[in-house]
VOGU-3710 file (C-alpha; in Angstrom, 3 decimals, decimal comma):
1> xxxxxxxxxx> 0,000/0,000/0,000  1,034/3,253/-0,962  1,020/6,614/1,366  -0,128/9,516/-1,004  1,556/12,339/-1,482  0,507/16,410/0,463  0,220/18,703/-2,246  2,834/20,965/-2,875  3,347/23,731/-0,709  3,712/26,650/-3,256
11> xxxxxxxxxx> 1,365/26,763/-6,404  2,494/25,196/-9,868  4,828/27,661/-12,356  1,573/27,988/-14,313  -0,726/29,641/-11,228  2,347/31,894/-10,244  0,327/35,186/-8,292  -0,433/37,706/-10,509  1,803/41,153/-9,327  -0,489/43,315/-7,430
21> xxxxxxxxxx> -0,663/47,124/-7,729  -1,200/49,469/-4,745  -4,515/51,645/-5,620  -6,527/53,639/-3,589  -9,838/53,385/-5,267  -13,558/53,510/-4,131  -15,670/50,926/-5,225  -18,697/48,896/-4,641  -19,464/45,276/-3,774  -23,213/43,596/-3,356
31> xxxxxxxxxx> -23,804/39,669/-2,276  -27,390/38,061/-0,994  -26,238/38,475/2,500  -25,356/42,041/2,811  -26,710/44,050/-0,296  -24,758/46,482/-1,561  -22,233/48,051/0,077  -19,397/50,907/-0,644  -15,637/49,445/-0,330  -11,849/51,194/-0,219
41> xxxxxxxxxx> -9,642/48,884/-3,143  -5,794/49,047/-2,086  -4,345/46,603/-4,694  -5,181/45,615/-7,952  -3,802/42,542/-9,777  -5,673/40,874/-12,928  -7,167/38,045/-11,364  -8,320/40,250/-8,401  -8,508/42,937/-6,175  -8,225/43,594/-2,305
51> xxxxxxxxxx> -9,548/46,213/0,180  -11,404/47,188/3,203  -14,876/46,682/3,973  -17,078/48,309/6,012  -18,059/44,402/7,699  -16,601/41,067/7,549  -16,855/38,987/4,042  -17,028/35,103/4,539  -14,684/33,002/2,129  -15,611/31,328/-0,324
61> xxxxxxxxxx> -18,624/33,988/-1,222  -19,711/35,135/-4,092  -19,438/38,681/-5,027  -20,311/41,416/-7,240  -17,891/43,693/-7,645  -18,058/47,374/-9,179  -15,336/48,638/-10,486  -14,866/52,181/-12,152  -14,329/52,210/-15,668  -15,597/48,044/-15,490
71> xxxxxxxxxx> -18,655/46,209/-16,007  -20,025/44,878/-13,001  -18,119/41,259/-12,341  -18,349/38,548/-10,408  -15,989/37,376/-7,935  -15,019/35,003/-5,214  -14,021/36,181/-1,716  -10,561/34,115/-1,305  -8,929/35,485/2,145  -10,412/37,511/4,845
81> xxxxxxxxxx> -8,624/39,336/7,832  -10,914/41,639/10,056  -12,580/43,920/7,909  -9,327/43,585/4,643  -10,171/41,155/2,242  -9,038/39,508/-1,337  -11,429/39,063/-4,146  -10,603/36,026/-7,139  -12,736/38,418/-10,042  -13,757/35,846/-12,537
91> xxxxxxxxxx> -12,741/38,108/-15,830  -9,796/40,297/-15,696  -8,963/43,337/-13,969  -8,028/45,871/-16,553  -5,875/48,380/-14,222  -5,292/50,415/-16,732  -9,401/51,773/-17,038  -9,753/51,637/-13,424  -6,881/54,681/-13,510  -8,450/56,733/-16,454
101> xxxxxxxxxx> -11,581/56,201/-14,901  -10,556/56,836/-11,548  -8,905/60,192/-12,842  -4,997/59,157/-11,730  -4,143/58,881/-15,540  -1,699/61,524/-17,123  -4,197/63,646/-18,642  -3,353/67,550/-18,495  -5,342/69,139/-15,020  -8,224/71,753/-15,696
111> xxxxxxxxxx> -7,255/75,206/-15,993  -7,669/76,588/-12,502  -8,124/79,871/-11,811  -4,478/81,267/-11,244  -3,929/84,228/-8,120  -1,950/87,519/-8,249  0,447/88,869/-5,523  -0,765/92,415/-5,219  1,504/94,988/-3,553  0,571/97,153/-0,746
121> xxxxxxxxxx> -1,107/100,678/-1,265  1,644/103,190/-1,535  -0,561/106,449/-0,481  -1,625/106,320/3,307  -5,088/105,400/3,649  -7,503/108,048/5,397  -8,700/106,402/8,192  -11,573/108,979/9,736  -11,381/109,449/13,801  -7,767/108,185/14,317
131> xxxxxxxxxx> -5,470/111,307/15,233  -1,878/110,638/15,058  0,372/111,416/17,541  -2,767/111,050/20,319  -0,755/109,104/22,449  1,491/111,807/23,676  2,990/111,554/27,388  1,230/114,850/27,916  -2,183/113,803/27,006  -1,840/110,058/28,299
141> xxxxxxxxx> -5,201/108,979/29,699  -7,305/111,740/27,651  -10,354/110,003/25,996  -9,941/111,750/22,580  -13,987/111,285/21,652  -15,431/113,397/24,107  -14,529/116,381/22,384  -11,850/119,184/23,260  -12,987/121,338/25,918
//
């Protein structure tokens, strides 16, 4: 009798991980259990994506994920730590039209409006009531406003 062999440890050469790509990208998820719900994506590979949710996912369920610039997808929950999770998407990510859509791409910015240092008035300003040179030693403690007498 035989003893049969674990499986190996790491996957095969031909399901090597696909290289992930920090994001920081709002998106949406829905499943039977807890509707829809909003979502914060911090990396992006083409077989999935994973982020922070605002409750715990379960593994192994199935997902539909929203991605900007993407069709709505299907996916499997595949790891799940707290509230951070990792979603297997069942068609491909395409991380290039989640950045154009997501408005990180290297299109020119909007013309803002620009500002202008202006300098400081060079003739004195007229400044009605104020009397310069009321604080004299001789006149310390005066009210000026009630009037000369």
């Amino acid at each position: 009798m035989s003893i049969p062999e674990a499986p190996p440890a790491s996957p095969p050469p031909n399901e090597k991980r696909q290289p992930r790509q920090s994001r920081l990208v709002k998106a949406a998820l829905a499943c039977a259990r807890l509707g829809q719900f909003d979502v914060t994506i911090r990396n992006v590979s083409e077989t999935g994506i994973g982020g922070q949710a605002p409750g715990a996912l379960n593994i192994g369920e199935r997902i539909t994920v929203f991605l900007p610039g993407h069709e709505p997808m299907l996916g499997t929950v595949r790891w799940v730590a707290g509230n951070r999770f990792g979603i297997e998407t069942d068609r491909p990510v395409e991380t290039s039209r989640l950045r154009a859509a997501h408005g990180s791409g290297a299109a020119a910015p909007e013309p803002i409006a620009g500002f202008e240092i202006i300098p400081p008035p060079t003739a004195p300003a007229r400044r009605p009531g104020l009397v310069l040179g009321s604080a004299q030693s001789a006149q310390f403690g005066r009210n000026m406003w009630q009037g000369k007498r």
